[in-house]
C-alpha positions in Angstrom: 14.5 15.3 -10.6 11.9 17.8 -12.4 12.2 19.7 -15.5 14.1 22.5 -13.6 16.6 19.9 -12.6 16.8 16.2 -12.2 16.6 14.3 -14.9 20.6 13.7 -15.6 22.7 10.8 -14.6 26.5 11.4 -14.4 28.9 11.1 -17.3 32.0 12.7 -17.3 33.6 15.0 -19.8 32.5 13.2 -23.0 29.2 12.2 -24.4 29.3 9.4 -22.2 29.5 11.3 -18.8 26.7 13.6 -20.1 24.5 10.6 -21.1 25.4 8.8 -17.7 24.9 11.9 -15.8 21.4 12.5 -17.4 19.9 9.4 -15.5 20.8 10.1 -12.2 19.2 13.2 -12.4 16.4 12.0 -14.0 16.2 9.5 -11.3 16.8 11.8 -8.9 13.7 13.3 -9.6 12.1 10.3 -10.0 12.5 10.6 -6.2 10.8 13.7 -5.8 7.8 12.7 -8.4 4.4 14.1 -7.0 1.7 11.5 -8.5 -1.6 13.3 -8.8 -4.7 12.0 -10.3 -8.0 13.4 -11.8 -10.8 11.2 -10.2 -10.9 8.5 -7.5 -10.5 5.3 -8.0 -13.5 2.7 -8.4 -12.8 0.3 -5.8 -12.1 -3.3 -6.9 -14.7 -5.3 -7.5 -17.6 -2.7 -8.2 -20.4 -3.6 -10.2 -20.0 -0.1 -11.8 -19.4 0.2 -15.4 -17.4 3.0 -14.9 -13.9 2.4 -15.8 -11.5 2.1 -13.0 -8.8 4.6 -13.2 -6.1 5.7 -11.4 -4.0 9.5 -12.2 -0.5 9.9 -11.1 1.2 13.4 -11.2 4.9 13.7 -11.5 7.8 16.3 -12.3 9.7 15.2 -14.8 8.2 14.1 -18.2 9.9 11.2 -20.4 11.0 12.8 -23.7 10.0 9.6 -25.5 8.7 5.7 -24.6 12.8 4.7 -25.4 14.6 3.5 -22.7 17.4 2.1 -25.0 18.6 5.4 -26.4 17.4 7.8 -23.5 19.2 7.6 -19.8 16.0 9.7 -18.2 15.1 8.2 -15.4 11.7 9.5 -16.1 11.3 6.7 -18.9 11.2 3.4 -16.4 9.9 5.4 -13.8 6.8 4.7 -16.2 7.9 1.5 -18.2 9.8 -1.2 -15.7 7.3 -3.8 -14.5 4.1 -1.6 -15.7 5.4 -1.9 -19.5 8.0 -4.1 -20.2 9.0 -7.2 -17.9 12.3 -8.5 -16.7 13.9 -11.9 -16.0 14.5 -11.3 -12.4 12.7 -8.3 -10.6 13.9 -6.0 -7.1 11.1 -6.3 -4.8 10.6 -3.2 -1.9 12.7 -4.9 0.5 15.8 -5.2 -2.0 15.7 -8.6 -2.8 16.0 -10.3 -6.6 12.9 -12.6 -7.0 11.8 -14.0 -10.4 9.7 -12.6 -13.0 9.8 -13.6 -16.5 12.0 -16.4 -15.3 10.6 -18.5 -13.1 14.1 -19.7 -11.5 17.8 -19.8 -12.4 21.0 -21.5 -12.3 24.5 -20.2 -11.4 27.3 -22.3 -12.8 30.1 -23.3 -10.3 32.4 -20.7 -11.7 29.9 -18.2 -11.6 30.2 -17.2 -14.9 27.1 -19.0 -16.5 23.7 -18.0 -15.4 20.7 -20.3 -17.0 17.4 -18.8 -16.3 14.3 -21.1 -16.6 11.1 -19.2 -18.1 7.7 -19.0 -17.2 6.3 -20.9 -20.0 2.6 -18.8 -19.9 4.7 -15.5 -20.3 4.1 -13.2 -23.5 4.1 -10.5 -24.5 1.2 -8.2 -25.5 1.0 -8.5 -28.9 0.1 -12.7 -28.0 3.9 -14.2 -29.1 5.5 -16.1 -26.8 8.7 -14.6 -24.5 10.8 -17.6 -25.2 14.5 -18.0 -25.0 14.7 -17.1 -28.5 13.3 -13.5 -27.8 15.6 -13.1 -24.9 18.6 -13.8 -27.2 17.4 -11.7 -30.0 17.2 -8.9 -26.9 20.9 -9.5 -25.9 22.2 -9.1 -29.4 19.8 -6.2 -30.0 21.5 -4.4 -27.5 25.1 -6.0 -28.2 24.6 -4.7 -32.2 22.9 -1.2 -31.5 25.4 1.7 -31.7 23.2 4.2 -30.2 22.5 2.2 -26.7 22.9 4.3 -23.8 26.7 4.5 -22.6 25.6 3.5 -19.4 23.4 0.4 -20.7 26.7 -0.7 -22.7 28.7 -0.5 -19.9 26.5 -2.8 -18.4 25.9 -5.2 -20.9 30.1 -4.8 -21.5 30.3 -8.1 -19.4 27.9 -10.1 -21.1 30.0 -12.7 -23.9 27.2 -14.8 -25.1 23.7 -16.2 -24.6 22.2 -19.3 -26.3 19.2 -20.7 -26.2 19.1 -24.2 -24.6 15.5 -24.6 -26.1 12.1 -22.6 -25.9 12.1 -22.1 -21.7 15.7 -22.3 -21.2 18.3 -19.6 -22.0 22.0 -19.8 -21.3 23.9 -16.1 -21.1 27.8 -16.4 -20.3 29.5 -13.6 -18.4 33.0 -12.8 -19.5 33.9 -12.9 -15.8 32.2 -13.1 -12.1 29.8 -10.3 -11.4 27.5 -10.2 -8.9 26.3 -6.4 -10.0 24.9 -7.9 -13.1 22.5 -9.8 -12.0 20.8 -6.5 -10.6 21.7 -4.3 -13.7 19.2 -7.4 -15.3 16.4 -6.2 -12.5 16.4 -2.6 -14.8 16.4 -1.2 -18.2 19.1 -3.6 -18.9 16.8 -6.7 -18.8 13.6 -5.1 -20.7 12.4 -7.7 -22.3 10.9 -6.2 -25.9 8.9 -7.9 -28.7 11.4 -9.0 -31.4 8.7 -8.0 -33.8 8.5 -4.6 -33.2 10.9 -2.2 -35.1 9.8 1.7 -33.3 9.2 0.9 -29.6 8.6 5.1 -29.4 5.3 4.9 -30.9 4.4 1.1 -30.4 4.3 -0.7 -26.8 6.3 -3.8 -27.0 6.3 -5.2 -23.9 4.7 -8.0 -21.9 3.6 -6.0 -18.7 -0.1 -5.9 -16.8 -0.5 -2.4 -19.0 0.7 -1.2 -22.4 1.4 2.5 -23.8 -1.8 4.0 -25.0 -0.6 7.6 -25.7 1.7 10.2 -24.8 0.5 13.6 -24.8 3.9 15.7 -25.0 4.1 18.5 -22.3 0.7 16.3 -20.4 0.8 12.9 -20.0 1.6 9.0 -20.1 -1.5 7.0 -20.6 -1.5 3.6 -19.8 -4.2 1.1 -20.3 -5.0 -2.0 -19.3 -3.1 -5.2 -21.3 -6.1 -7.0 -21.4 -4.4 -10.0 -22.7 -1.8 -10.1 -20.0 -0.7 -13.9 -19.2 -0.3 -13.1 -15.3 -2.4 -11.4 -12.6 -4.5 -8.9 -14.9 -4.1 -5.2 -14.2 -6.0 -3.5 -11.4 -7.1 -0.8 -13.1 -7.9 -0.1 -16.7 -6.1 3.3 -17.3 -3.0 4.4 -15.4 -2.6 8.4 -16.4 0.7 9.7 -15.4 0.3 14.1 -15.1 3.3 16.3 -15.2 3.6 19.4 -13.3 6.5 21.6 -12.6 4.9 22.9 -9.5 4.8 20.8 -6.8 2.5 22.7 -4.6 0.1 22.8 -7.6 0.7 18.9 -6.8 -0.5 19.1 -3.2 -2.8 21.8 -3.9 -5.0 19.0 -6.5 -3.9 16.2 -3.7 -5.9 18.4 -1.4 -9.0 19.1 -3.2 -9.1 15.4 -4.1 -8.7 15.7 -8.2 -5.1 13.3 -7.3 -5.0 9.5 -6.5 -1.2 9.6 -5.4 1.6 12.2 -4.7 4.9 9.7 -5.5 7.3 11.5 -3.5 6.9 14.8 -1.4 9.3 17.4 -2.9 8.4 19.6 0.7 8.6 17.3 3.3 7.1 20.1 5.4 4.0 19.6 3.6 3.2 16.4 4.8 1.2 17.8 8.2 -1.5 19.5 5.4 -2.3 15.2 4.7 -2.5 14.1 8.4 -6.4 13.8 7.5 -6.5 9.8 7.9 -10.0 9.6 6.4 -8.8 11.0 3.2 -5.1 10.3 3.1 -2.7 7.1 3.8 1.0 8.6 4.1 3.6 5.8 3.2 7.1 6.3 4.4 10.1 4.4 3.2 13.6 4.8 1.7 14.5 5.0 -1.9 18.1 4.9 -3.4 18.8 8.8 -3.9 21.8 9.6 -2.0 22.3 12.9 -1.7 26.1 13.3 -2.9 27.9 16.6 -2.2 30.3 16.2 -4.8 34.0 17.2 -4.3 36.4 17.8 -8.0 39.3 15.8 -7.0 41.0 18.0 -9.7 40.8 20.7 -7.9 44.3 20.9 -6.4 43.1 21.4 -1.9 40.5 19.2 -2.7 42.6 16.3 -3.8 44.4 16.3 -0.6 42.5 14.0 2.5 43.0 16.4 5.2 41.0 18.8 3.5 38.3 16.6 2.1 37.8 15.2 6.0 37.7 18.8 7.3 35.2 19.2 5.3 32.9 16.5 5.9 34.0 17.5 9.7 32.5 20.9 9.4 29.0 19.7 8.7 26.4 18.7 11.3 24.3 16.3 9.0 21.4 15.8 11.3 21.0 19.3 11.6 21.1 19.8 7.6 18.6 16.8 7.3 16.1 18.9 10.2 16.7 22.3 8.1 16.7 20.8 4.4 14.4 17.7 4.4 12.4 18.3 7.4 14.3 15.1 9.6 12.5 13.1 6.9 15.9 10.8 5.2 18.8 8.6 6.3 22.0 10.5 7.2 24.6 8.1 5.7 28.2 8.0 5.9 29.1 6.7 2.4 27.3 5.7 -1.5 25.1 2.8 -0.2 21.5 3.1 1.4 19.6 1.0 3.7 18.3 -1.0 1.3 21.8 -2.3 -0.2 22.7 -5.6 1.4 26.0 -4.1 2.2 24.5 -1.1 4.0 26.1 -0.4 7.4 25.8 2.8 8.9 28.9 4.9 8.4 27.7 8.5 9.2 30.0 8.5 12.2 33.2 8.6 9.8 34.4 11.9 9.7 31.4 13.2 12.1 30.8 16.4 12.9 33.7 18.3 14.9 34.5 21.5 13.7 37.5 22.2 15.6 39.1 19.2 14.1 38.3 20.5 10.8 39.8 23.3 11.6 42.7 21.6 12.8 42.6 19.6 9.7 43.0 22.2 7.5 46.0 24.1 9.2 48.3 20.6 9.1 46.7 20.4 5.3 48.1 24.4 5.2 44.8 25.9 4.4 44.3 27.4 8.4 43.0 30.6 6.4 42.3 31.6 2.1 40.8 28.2 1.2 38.0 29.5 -1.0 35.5 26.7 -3.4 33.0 27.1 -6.2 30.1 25.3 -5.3 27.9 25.1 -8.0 24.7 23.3 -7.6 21.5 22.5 -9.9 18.3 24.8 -9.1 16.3 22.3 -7.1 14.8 22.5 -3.4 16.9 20.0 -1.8 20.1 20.8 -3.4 19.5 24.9 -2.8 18.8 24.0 0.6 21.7 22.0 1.1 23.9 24.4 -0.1 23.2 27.5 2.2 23.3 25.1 4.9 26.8 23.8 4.1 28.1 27.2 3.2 27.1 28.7 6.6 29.1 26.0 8.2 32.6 25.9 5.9 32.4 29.5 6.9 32.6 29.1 10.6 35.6 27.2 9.7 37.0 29.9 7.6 36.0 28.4 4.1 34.7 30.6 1.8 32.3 29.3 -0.8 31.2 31.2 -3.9 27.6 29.4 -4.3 26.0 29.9 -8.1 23.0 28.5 -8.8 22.6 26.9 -12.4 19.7 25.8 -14.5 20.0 21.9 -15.5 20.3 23.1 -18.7 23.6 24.9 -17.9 24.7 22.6 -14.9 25.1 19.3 -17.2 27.4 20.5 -19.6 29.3 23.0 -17.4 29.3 20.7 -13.7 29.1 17.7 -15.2 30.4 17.2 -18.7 33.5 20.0 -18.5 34.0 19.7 -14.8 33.9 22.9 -14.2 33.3 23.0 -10.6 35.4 22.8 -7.0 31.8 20.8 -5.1 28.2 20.4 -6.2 25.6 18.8 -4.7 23.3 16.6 -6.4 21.0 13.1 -5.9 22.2 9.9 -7.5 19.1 7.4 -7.7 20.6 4.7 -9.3 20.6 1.5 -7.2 23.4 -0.5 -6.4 25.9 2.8 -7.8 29.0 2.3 -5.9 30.9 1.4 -8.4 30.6 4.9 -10.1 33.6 5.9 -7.9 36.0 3.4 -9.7 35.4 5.1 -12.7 38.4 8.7 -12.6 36.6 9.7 -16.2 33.7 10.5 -13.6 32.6 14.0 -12.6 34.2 13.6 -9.1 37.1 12.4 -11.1 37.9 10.1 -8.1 38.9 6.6 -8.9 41.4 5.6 -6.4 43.1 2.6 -7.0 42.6 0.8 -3.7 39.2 1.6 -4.1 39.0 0.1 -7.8 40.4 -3.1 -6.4 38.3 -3.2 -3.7 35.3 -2.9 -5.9 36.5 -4.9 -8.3 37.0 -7.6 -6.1 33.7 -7.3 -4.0 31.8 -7.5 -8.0 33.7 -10.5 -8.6 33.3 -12.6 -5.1 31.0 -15.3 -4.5 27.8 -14.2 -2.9 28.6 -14.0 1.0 31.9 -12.8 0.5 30.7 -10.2 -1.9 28.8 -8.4 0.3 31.3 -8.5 3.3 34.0 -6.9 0.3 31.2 -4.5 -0.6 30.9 -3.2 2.7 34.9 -3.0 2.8 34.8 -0.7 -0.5 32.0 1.4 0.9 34.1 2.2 4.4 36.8 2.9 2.2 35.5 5.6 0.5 33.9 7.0 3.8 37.3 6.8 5.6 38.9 9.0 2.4 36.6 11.5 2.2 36.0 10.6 -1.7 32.8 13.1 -1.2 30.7 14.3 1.7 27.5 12.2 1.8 24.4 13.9 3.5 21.3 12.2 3.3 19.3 9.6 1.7 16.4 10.7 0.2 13.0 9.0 2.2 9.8 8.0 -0.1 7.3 10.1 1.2 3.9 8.8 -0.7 0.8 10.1 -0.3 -2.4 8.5 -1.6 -6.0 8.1 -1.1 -7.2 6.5 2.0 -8.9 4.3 -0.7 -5.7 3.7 -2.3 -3.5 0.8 -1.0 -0.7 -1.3 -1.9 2.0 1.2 -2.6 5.7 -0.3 -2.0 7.1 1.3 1.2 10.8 1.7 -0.5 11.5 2.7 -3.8 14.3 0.4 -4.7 14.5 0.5 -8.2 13.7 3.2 -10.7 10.0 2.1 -11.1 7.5 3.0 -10.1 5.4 -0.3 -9.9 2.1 -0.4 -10.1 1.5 -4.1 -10.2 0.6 -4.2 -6.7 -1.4 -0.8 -6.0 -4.9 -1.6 -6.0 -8.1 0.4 -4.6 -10.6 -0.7 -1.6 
């Protein structure tokens, strides 16, 4: 999200929640990052002496270069795969492919994973990324009482790794878990230079780029790691720009001072770039669903008529034409396309309002059911919510809508739960599993649903996904929230510009294969 509101993740009444809460916000705008750039890009290969740079503009600035201590998505947004490397890396399509590690082993019980390193990989200061500096990563994180809740939650699973010796590292799970191995695909699995004690004002990473500066309230400058041990960097300075206005984005996309818009924050902007000659539009999918939230403290909410009559009273495919401009997946539950467990589940609950309203006279709310809904100050969420208030009121809901700053919504929405429904992004991939948590702002956590996830995290590969797909129609068919849409990757770039992923999969975003012609 953007300084006004997106940069949270989703923690619930303790420090925990609000650290959690932090990054899905963050990531959320993430989603709706407008890249802009000051200067086209010399195309590959020129003779020119003119160094080849590239200028991204985006909404939400990183507070700092520490991903360890900071949940903003914001922070790998610039870091993961430009910066700092994993073992294993999520591709466009969804799919874990090897990085730093060159291969890996699974043991029988599932429990042991032995990952094979690329012996040319390290990092930019010229030592090696061996199994030693993997380990010493591990117990860095294991030992550090400031990592992120939600990065200790992760790394909560891990019991051991050893080094088997200088290209082969061991790590031991405490038990099955399928999820890990993509947690490792993100900030979990940074790999950072032992030797470095302040990654905030030194870049420790092994990446095609290293940190050059940060200007606070401007910019990320990256620059080309000329000493980088795979394919070298294609350009030699990556700027990314932060605005808070995103038409000030497309206005400098317009007059050509911008390489790339990231993510259109107006979808109904995108006819002003149907120019082919200047502009390449790249549509895809990203991992933001859009999650009206429902307090399953609050004492109507908590029963499922009610919850279902609500979904019931929405027409998502007209909210997706009025909000998002049809651009977006309407979805039925918390996985996107992109999730190998994805099924489409939007006809759960579909839209019927005379079954809602039938739903809520058995539930004993035929009239006086009245909601706070709450939501941050940001377009798609503000949209959203005049939309869906219109329609609970044809069913005779009544919804008090406030609008609240980020810096009001965390603490008050998210931290104290002080809320009946909200709406908000969640970019986080893979993030099903944030509904077995009851300490979470929906404060859902059904048991069923905990076993189901448990189980599906736990299975072997095949039979995980099938029990994955099983928890996500699980939640659909109770109503845990109302899901409306999946937020589309709407890129816009340079007609010189090329090589942009078409989905946005993980929270980077990866420069390593965007070039110039």
């Amino acid at each position: 999200m953007s300084k006004t509101g997106g940069e949270l993740r989703i923690l619930s009444r303790s420090h925990k929640q609000l650290r959690t809460f932090k990054s899905i916000i963050a990531a959320a705008v993430v989603f709706s990052i407008g890249l802009t750039g000051c200067g086209t890009p010399t195309p590959s290969g020129s003779s020119t002496t003119t160094p080849n740079k590239l200028v991204i503009g985006a909404t939400l600035e990183p507070a700092n270069m520490d991903p360890f201590h900071n949940t903003a998505a914001s922070i790998p947004q610039v870091l993961l795969y430009n910066v700092y490397e994993t073992l294993v890396k999520l591709d466009s399509d969804g799919q874990l492919r090897g990085l730093l590690a060159r291969s890996w082993d699974v043991s029988p019980n599932r429990k042991e994973y032995t990952f094979f390193l690329d012996p040319a990989a390290k990092f930019a200061s010229g030592a090696p990324i061996d199994a030693n500096a993997v380990v010493a990563n591990i117990t860095r994180m294991q030992d550090d009482p400031r990592l992120t809740e939600t990065l200790r939650q992760q790394l909560e699973v891990v019991d051991s790794a050893v080094v088997v010796d200088a290209t082969h590292v061991r790590i031991e799970l405490k038990r099955p878990s399928m999820m890990w191995l993509y947690e490792m695909s993100s900030t979990l699995g940074m790999i950072v230079d032992p030797t470095v004690t302040d990654i905030t004002t030194q870049s420790a990473g092994s990446g095609p780029y290293v940190v050059k500066a940060h200007r606070k309230g401007q910019s990320v400058i990256l620059e080309k790691n000329e000493a980088y041990w795979d394919t070298p960097a294609r350009f030699d300075e990556v700027t990314f720009r932060y605005y808070d206005d995103p038409n000030a984005m497309n206005a400098s996309m317009l007059t050509g001072d911008l390489d790339i818009i990231s993510n259109l924050q107006a979808p109904d902007a995108l006819p002003q770039f149907s120019d082919t000659q200047r502009f390449t539009v790249t549509k895809g999918t990203t991992n933001g669903e859009i999650v009206l939230g429902l307090n399953h403290h609050n004492e109507a909410l908590a029963k499922l008529e009610v919850r279902q009559a609500l979904t019931k009273a929405i027409d998502k495919n007209a909210l997706l034409d009025t909000v998002w401009n049809g651009q977006g997946t309407v979805i039925g539950s918390m996985s996107v396309p992109t999730d190998p467990w994805y099924e489409d589940l939007s006809h759960v609950n579909s839209y019927d309002p005379e079954g809602a309203k039938a739903l809520l006279k058995a539930a004993g709310y035929e009239t006086g059911l009245k909601l706070r809904f709450r939501v941050p100050v940001v377009p798609y969420a503000l949209k959203s919510a005049q939309f869906v208030a219109s329609q609970l009121r044809d069913i005779g809901v009544e919804t008090v809508v406030e609008e609240l700053e980020f810096s009001r919504w965390i603490p008050e929405v998210l931290t104290n739960g002080d809320y009946d429904m909200t709406i908000v992004a969640h970019v986080e991939a893979r993030d099903l599993g944030k509904f077995a948590d009851e300490n979470y702002y929906w404060h859902y956590g059904a048991p069923e649903f905990v076993r189901l996830y448990n189980d599906a995290d736990q299975a072997e590969s095949a039979q995980s996904v099938v029990f994955m797909r099983d928890a996500a129609r699980f939640l659909a068919d109770d109503a845990a929230a109302i899901w409306l849409f999946v937020l589309p990757s709407l890129i816009v770039t340079k007609a010189n510009v090329i090589g942009v992923p078409e989905n946005m999969t993980s929270l980077s975003f990866d420069l390593t294969s965007v070039t110039s012609r």
